[in-house]
C-alpha positions in Angstrom: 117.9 -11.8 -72.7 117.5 -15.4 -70.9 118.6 -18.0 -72.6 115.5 -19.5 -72.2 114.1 -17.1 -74.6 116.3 -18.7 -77.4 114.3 -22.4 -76.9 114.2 -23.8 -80.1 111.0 -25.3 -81.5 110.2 -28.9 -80.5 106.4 -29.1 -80.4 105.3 -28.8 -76.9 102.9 -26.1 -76.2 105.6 -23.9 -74.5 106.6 -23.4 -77.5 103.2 -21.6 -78.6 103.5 -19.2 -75.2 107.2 -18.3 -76.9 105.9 -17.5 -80.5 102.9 -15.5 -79.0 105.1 -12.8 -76.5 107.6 -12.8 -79.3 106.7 -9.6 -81.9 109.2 -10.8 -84.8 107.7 -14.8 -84.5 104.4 -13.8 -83.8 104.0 -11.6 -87.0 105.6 -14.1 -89.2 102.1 -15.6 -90.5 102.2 -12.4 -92.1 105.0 -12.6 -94.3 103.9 -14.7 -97.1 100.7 -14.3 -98.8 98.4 -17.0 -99.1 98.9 -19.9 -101.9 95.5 -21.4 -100.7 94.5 -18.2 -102.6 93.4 -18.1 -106.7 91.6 -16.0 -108.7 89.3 -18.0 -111.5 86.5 -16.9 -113.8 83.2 -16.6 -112.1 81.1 -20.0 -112.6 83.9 -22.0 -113.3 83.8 -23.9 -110.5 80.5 -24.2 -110.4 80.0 -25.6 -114.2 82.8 -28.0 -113.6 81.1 -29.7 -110.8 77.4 -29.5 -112.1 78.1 -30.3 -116.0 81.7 -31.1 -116.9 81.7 -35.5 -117.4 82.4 -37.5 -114.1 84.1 -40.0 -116.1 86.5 -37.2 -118.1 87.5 -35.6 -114.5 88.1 -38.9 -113.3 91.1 -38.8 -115.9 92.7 -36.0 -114.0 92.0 -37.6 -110.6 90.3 -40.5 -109.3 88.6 -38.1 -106.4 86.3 -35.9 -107.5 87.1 -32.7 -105.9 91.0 -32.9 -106.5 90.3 -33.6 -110.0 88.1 -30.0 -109.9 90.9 -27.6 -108.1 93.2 -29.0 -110.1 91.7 -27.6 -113.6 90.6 -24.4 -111.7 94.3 -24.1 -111.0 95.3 -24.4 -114.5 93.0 -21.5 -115.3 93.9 -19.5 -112.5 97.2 -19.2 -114.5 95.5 -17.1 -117.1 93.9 -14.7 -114.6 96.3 -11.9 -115.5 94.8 -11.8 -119.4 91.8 -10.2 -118.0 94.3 -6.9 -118.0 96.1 -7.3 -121.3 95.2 -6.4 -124.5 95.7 -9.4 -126.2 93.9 -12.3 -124.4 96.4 -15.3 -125.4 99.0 -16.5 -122.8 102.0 -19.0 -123.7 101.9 -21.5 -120.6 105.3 -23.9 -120.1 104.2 -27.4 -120.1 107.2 -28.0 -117.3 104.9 -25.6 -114.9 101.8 -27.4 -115.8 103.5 -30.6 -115.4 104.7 -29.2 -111.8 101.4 -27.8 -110.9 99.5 -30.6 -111.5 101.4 -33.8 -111.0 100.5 -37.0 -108.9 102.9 -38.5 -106.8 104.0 -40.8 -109.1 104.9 -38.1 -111.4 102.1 -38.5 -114.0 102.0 -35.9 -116.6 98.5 -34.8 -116.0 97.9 -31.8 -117.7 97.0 -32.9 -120.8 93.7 -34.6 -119.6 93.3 -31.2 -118.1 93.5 -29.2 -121.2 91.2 -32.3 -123.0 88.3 -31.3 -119.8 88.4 -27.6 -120.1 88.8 -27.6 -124.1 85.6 -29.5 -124.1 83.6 -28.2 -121.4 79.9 -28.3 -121.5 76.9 -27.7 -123.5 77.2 -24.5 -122.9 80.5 -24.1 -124.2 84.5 -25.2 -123.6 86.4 -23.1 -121.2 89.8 -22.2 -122.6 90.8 -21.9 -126.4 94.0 -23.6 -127.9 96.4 -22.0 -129.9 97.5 -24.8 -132.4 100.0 -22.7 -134.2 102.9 -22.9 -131.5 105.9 -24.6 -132.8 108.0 -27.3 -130.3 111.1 -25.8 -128.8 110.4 -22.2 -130.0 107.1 -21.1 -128.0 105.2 -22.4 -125.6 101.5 -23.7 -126.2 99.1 -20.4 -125.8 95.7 -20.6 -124.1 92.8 -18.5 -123.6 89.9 -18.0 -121.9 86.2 -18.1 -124.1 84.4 -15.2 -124.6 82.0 -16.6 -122.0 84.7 -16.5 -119.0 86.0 -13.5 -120.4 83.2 -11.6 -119.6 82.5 -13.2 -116.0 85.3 -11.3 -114.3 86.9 -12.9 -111.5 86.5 -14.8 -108.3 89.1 -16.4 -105.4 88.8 -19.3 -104.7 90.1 -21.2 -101.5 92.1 -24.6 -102.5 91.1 -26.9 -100.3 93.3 -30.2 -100.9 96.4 -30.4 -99.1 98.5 -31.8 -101.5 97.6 -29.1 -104.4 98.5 -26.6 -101.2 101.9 -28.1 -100.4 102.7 -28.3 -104.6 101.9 -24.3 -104.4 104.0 -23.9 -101.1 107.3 -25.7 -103.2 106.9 -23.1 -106.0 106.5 -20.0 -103.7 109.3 -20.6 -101.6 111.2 -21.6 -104.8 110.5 -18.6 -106.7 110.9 -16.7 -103.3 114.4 -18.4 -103.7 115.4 -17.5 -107.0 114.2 -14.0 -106.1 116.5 -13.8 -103.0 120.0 -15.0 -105.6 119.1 -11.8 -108.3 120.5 -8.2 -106.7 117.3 -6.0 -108.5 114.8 -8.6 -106.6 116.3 -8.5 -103.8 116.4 -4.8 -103.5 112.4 -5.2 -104.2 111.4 -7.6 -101.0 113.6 -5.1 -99.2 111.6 -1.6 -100.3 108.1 -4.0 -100.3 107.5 -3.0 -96.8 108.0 0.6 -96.7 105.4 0.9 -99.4 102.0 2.3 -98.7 99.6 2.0 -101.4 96.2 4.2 -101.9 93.0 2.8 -101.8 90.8 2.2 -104.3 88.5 5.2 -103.6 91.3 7.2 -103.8 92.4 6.6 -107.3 89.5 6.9 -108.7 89.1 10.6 -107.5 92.9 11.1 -108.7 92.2 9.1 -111.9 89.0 11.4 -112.8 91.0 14.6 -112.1 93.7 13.4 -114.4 91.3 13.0 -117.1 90.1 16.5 -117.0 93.5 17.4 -117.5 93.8 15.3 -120.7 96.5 12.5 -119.5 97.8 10.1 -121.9 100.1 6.8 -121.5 103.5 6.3 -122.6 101.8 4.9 -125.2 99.8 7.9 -126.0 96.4 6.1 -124.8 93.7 8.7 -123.7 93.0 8.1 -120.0 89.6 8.0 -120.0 86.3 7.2 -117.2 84.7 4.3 -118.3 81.6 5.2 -116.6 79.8 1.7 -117.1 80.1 2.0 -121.0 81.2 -0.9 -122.8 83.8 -1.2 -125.6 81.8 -0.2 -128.3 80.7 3.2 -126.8 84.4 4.4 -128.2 84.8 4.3 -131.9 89.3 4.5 -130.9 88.4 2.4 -128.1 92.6 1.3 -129.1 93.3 4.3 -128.4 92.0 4.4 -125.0 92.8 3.2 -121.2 90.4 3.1 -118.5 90.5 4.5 -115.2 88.2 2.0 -113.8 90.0 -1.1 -115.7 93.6 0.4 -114.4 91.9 0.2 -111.2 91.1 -3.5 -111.3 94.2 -4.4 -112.5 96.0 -2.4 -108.9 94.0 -4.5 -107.1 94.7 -8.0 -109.0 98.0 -7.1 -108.5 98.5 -5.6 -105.1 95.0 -6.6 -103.0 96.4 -10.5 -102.0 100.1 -9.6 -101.9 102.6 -7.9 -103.8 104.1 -10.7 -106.6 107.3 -12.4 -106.0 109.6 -10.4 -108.4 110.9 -13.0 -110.8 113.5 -12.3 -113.7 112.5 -12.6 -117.5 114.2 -15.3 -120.2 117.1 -14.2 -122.6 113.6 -12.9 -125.0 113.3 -9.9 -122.5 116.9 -9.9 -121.8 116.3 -10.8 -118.5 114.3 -8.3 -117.2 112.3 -8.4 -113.6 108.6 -8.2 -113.6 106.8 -7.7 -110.3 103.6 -6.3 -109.2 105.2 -2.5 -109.6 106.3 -2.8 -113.2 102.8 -4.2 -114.4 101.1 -0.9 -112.6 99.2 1.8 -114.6 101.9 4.8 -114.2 99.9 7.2 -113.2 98.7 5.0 -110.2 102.7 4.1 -109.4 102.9 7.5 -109.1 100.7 7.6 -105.6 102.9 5.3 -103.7 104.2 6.8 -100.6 107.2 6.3 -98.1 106.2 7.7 -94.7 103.9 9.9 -96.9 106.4 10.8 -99.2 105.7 10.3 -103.0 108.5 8.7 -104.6 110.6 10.7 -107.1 111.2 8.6 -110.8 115.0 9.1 -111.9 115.1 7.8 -115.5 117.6 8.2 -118.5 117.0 10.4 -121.1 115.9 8.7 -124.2 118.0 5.3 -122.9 116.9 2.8 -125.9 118.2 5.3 -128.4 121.4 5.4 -126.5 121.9 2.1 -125.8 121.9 1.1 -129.6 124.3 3.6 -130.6 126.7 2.1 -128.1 125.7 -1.5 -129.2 125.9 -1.0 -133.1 129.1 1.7 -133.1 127.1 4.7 -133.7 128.6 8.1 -133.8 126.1 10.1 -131.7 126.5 10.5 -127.7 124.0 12.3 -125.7 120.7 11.9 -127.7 117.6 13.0 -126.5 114.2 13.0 -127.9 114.2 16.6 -128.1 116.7 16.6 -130.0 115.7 14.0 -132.6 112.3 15.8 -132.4 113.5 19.4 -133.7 115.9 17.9 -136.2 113.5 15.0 -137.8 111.1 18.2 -137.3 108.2 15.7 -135.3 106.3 16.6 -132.1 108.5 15.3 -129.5 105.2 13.6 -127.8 105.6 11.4 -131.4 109.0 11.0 -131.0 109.1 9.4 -127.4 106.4 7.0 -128.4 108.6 5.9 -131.8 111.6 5.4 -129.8 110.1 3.0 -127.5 109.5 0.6 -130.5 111.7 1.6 -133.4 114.7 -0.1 -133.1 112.6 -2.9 -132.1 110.6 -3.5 -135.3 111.3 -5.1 -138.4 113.6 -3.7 -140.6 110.7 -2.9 -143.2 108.7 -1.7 -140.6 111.6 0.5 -139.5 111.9 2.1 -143.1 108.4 3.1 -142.3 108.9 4.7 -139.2 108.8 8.9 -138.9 112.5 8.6 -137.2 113.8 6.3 -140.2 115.4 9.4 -142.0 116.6 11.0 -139.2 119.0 8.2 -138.4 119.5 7.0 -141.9 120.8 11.2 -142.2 122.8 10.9 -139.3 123.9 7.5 -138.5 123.5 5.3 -141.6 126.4 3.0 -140.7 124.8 2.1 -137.6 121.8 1.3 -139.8 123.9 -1.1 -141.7 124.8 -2.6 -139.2 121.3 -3.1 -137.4 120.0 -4.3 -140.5 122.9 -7.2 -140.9 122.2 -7.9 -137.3 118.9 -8.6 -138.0 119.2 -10.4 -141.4 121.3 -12.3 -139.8 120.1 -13.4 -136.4 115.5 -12.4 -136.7 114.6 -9.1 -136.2 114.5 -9.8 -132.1 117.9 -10.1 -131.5 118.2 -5.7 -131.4 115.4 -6.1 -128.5 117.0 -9.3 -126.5 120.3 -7.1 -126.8 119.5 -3.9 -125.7 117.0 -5.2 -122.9 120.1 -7.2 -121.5 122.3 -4.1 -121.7 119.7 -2.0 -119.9 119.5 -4.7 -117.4 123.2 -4.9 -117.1 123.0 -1.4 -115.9 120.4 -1.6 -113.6 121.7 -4.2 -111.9 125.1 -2.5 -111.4 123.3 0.6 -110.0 121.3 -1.4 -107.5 123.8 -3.9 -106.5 125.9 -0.4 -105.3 122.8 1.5 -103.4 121.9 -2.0 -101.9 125.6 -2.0 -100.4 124.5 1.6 -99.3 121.5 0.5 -97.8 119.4 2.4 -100.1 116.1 0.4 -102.1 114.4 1.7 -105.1 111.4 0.6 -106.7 112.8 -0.7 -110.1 110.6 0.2 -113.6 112.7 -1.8 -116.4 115.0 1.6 -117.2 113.7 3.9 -114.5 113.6 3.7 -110.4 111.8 5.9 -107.9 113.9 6.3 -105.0 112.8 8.3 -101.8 113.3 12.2 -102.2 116.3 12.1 -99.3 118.2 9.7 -101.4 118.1 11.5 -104.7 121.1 12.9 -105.0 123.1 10.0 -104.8 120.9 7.9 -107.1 121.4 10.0 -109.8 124.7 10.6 -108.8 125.1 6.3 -108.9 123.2 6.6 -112.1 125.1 8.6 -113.9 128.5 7.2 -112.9 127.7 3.6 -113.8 125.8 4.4 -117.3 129.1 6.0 -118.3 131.5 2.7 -117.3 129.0 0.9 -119.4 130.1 3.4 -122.4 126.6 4.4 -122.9 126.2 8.2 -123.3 123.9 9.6 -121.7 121.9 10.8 -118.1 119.1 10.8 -115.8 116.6 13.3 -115.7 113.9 13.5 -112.9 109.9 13.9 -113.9 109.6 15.8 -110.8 110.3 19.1 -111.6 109.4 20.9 -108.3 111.9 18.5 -106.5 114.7 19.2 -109.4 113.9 23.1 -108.8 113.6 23.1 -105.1 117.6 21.6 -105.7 118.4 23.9 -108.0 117.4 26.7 -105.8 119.4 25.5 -102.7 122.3 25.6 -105.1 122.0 29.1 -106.3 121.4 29.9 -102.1 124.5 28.2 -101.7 126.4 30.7 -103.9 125.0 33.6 -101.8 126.2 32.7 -98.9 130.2 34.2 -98.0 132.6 32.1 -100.0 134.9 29.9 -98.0 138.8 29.6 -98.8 140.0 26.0 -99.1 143.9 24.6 -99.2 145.2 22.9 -102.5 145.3 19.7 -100.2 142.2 19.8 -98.4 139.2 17.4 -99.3 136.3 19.5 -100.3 132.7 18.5 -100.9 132.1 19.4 -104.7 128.5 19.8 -103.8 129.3 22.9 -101.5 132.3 24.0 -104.1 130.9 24.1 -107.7 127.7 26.3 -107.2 130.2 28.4 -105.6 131.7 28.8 -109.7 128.3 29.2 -110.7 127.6 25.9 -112.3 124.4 24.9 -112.6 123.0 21.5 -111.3 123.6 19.5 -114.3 126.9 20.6 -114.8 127.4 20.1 -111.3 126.2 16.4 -111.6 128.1 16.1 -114.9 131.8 17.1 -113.0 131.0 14.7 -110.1 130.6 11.9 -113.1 133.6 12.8 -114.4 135.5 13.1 -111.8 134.0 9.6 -110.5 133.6 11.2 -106.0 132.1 14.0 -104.7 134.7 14.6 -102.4 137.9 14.5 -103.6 141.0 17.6 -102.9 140.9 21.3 -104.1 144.1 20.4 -105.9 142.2 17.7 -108.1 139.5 20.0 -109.0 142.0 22.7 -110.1 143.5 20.3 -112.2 140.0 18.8 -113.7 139.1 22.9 -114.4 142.4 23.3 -116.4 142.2 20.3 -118.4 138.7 21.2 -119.6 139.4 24.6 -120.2 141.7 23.2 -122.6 139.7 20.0 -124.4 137.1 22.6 -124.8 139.0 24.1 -127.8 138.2 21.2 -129.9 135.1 20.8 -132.0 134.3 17.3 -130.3 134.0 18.7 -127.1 130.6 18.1 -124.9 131.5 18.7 -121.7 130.8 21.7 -118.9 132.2 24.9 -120.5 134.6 26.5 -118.6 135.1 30.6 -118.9 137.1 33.7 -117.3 134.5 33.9 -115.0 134.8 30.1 -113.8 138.3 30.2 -113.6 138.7 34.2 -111.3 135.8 32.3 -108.7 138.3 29.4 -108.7 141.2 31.4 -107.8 139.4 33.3 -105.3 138.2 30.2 -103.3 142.3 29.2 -102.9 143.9 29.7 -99.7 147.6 31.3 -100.7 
């Protein structure tokens, strides 16, 4: 290139001609969404101009129109409650104070609450929650029934100050994103995403209702079909195609959301516009037309607080629990997500109580002094944070690698050519963390489709390795007839996938021996494993 084609910016016009023939400057408009953009209740704007007091907005702002966008900013920030169950959102006064200051750093969000809490004639605008305690929990608002049944509009700010506030905030949240590896990894995957249209999850989301899916939660997925609430006498019980539809667009159709990371209460976790998503609609994204596969542990909570409170189990699973505690292991996966969670009362009530009060009653003890001690919270804040510890270790390593994942709190779909070594990276790093246990994959074909290249593996005419030569345990250990977990499980143990003949002779041998004792949960090891060994070494 011509050096002239590295002229820096300085405002003449030539400058345009260079951003316009340039395809990485000239798409950069398109990397940021727009923070002119906000969605508010329909007729908000319109009631606060027409009926809301001159003289009470003139509190806010001496001109009119600022003094407007700025309250329809404030309740732009409780757009999201029109997609959660309970309508009440905790605001921080420091982000009111920053949304809405004047230059002179006026606290002016109070007059703001004082004009939407008393609205018009026709009603208030947002609800206060008076029971919030200073330095514990944040203030929590909500929209009237009124705007709650509007629905939503965007709305274009207009003033250029309220524009520049919202540009300070992106680009520092954009910031804070960049410092944190698990967002990071996100902006990089973002733009190998494709998404499905709207039209298209509603076919997929009626189809799935014939088949009779349910949530993680065990909600019915059901067609809403223009029938209000009341139509559905377990309306609780229920989630809405239509409504999980709405809530993909609020979250994907100005943007995908900065990912931003949690406070100590949620042990850090990220939240972005892929975590919020109905499952079953995270389940149509596509690379280059490729669904992506979900890699998850198996029953990871449940793991995680037998590490953290000394417990003497390794290797739960909800099967498991399920056959033992003789309960429907559909119940069983719901419990878990919320039973060591709860209160410790509310815990004694739970189905899976005397299933771990049988089996690990000193970890109970322990949960229960934990608790006593420090609110019944501190078992959540401490096994979110060591979930996240994990994750973040497991990402930091495929980002070195080059490979992004889309990141679901304990879970992350991953592209189908790099499966193997995310669950490989998995696996490895949940065991340095001491936690027992592994990933399994909810796509079964894929899993199969492995599992049968493995067994064609074995079929093919064995090859004869030297003691010293670096083999790929991949190629070796179907050879021995090990199956694909087991076959995971040794590459864990022995920490590489490629590593020398003589090592893996060495790793057979030792097992063959530790599996005499009772304690012993490893691969099993028999005649059979160790005559295909001998036959694969070159004398």
């Amino acid at each position: 290139m011509k050096n002239e084609d590295y002229i820096a910016f300085t405002g003449d016009t030539g400058d345009f001609d260079l951003l316009l023939n340039d395809y990485k400057l000239s798409e950069s408009a398109l990397r940021f969404p727009n923070v002119n953009s906000i969605l508010i209740p329909k007729k908000a704007e319109y009631n606060l101009r027409k009926y809301v007091s001159k003289a009470m907005l003139k509190t806010v702002d001496p001109d009119f129109d600022i003094a407007v966008e700025k309250c329809l900013v404030f309740l732009s920030n409780l757009a999201s409650t029109y997609y959660t169950d309970s309508k009440w959102k905790p605001l921080n006064a420091m982000l009111l104070h920053e949304q809405s200051r004047n230059a002179d750093n006026t606290f002016i969000y109070t007059k703001i609450i004082e004009v939407l809490t008393s609205g018009t004639s026709k009603g208030a605008f947002i609800e206060v929650d008076r029971s919030y305690q200073v330095g514990v929990q944040s203030k929590r608002f909500r929209f009237t029934e009124i705007y709650l049944k509007a629905g939503l509009v965007e709305y274009i700010i207009q003033n250029t100050e309220i524009i520049r506030t919202r540009n300070k905030m992106y680009y520092k949240q954009l910031h804070e994103a960049f410092q944190n590896p698990i967002c990071s990894n996100l902006i990089a995957m973002y733009p190998k995403i494709d998404l499905p249209t709207s039209e298209e999850l509603l076919l997929i989301g009626r189809q799935l209702v014939k088949e009779g899916r349910c949530t993680k939660k065990g909600k019915i997925l059901t067609m809403r079909n223009k029938h209000k609430d009341h139509y559905w006498l377990d309306i609780k019980n229920r989630s809405f195609v239509e409504d999980n539809i709405k809530l993909f667009e609020f979250l994907t159709s100005r943007g995908f959301m900065i990912p931003s990371v949690g406070d100590i209460s949620s042990g850090c976790r990220v939240v972005d516009s892929f975590t919020l998503m109905p499952a079953w609609i995270r389940e149509q994204i596509t690379v280059d037309g490729k669904k992506l596969i979900e890699c998850d542990y198996s029953a990871f909570h449940p793991n995680i607080a037998i590490k953290l409170y000394d417990g003497s189990l390794s290797y739960i699973t909800h099967e498991l629990v399920a056959k033992e505690a003789k309960i429907d292991v559909k119940d069983v996966k719901k419990l878990h997500l919320s039973f060591f969670n709860m209160k410790w009362d509310d815990m004694r009530k739970s189905a899976l109580f005397n299933y771990y009060a049988e089996n690990e009653s000193d970890m109970l003890a322990r949960i229960y002094k934990d608790k006593n001690e420090n609110g019944y919270k501190i078992t959540s804040r401490k096994m979110f944070k060591a979930e996240v510890d994990v994750m973040t270790d497991v990402i930091q390593y495929l980002s070195s690698k080059n490979i992004f994942v889309l990141y679901i709190y304990d879970a992350l779909l991953c592209e189908e050519k790099d499966f193997i070594i995310v669950t490989e990276t998995m696996n490895r790093i949940i065991l340095k963390h001491g936690i027992k246990t592994n990933i399994k994959s909810k796509n079964l074909n894929f899993q199969e489709e492995i599992s049968t290249e493995l067994d064609e593996v074995e079929t093919l005419q064995q090859s004869k390795y030297f003691l010293n030569e670096i083999v790929n345990l991949y190629e070796v250990l179907p050879q021995l007839s090990f199956d694909v977990d087991d076959t995971m499980k040794i590459i864990y143990d022995i920490d590489n996938s490629r590593v020398e003949m003589r090592s893996l002779v060495r790793y057979i041998n030792r097992q063959r021996t530790q599996q005499k004792y009772n304690d012993y949960d490893g691969v099993q090891i028999n005649t059979s494993t160790i005559c295909k060994l001998k036959s694969l070494i070159e004398n």
